[in-house]
C-alpha positions, 0 to 999 in steps of 0.5 A: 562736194557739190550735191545735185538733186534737182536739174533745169533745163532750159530749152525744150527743143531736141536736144534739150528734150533729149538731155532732160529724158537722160537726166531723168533716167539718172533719177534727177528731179528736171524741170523743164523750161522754155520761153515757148510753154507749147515747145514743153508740151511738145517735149514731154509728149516726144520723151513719152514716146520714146519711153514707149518705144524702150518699153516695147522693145524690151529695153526697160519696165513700165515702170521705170519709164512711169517713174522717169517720165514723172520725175520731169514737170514743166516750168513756168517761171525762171524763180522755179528754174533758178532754184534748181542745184543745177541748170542746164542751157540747151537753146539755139546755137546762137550766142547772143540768145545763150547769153540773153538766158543767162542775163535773164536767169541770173537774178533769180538763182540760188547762191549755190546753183551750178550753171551749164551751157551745152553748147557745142561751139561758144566760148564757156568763157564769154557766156560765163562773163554775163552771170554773177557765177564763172567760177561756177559755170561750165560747159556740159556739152551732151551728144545728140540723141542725149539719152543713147550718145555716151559721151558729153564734153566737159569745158571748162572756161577761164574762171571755172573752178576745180570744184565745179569741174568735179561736180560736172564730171561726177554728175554726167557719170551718174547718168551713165556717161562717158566724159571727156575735158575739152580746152574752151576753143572754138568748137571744142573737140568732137565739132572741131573734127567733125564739123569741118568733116561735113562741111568738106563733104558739102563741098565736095557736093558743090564741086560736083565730085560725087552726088549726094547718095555717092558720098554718103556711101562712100564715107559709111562703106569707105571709112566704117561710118555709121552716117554718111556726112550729109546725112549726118549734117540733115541729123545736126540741123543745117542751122545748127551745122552753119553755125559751128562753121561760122564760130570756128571761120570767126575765132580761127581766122582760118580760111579752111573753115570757110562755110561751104556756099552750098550750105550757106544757101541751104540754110538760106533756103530753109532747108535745115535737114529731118526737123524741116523735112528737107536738106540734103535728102527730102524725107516727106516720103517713107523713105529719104530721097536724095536732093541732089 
């Protein structure tokens, strides 16, 4: 049976903030990589205040989150990030980004590190194919906020081996995850649903059926949501929202997953949603205001 004591995760960005808090709340050593070192800073910072928060509100002891928060050390170097039992992609969505990581990290791994992307749309497959590793490589596929979502997705690509797949299952259990084994197919499955959800929700916008706050409400209070879509889509990153639309538009050659116009010039426009302070609401006052 593979051992994981140690962790990497490579981004520092949300999610790979998020996943290295989760990771270390399940008692792991994490170092934590980016190829920007002030985006770690930035990381560790925002995983302290979150801890902070959790202590606060009476959710956990002080020194748990002490205990949480030093088990997490930056990384300067792809030879500390390489020797880690297991590494952990969280860069942009964007595949060749993913697959220049790997290329770039791949001399410097140990011979039995386990390698992951989490990745929410790209083929697990095409990202091994880059590494000296498939058969040890898989997709772990964390929802975002990390450390408070249950579940992670488990992709296997074409050459990962049993082994590998037990070890990631084992390993998202220990964080107190619920796993759920997806086929390596566009998107998988939460983003294969939910994705298409937003973009049609988008369109609806476009189409002039309901303005912004009418859909929201009508999908929470209609369909039991607990975001309406477009909210939701400002929470994803509008960027990160195109992107899956466009990897389903590309391996499907389906036409109902055409990227609404709408978002496309969002997204053009540099309206990304809360982390650029403007999508479809505006959230440079105390409370979000609707765009549209």
């Amino acid at each position: 049976m593979i051992t994981i004591r140690t962790v990497a995760v490579v981004g520092a960005g949300q999610m790979g903030a998020g996943i290295a808090h989760a990771v270390a709340l399940g008692g792991y050593e994490v170092r934590l990589y980016d190829v920007a070192p002030s985006r770690v800073a930035e990381a560790q910072g925002a995983i302290a205040a979150s801890l902070a928060r959790q202590v606060g509100r009476g959710l956990m002891a002080q020194s748990a989150a002490d205990a949480a928060l030093a088990r997490i050390r930056p990384s300067a170097d792809l030879a500390e990030v390489g020797s880690a039992d297991l590494v952990i992609e969280a860069a942009v969505e964007d595949e060749a980004v993913k697959k220049a990581v790997f290329v770039e990290l791949t001399p410097f791994l140990g011979p039995d590190t386990l390698l992951s992307s989490n990745t929410s749309s790209i083929s697990i497959t095409r990202l091994a194919s880059v590494t000296d590793r498939p058969e040890r490589f898989i997709g772990l596929h964390f929802m975002k906020p990390a450390p408070v979502m249950k579940l992670v997705e488990i992709v296997r690509g074409i050459a990962t081996s049993a082994e590998t797949y037990e070890a990631a299952v084992a390993f998202a259990e220990s964080l107190g995850k619920t796993t759920t084994e997806a086929e390596d197919f566009p998107a998988f499955i939460v983003n294969r649903i939910l994705v298409p959800m937003i973009n049609e929700a988008i369109y609806t916008l476009y189409e002039g059926v309901g303005n912004v706050a009418s859909i929201d409400k009508a999908l929470k209070l209609g369909a039991n949501h607990p975001m309406g879509p477009l909210e939701l889509a400002d929470f994803m990153g509008l960027d990160v929202v195109l992107a899956i639309m466009n990897v389903l538009y590309d391996g499907l050659a389906d036409s109902k997953y055409r990227p609404c116009p709408l978002l496309v010039k969002y997204v053009e426009a540099g309206w990304l949603g809360r982390k650029s302070g403007r999508g479809f609401y505006d959230y440079s006052g105390e409370t979000p205001v609707p765009t549209r």
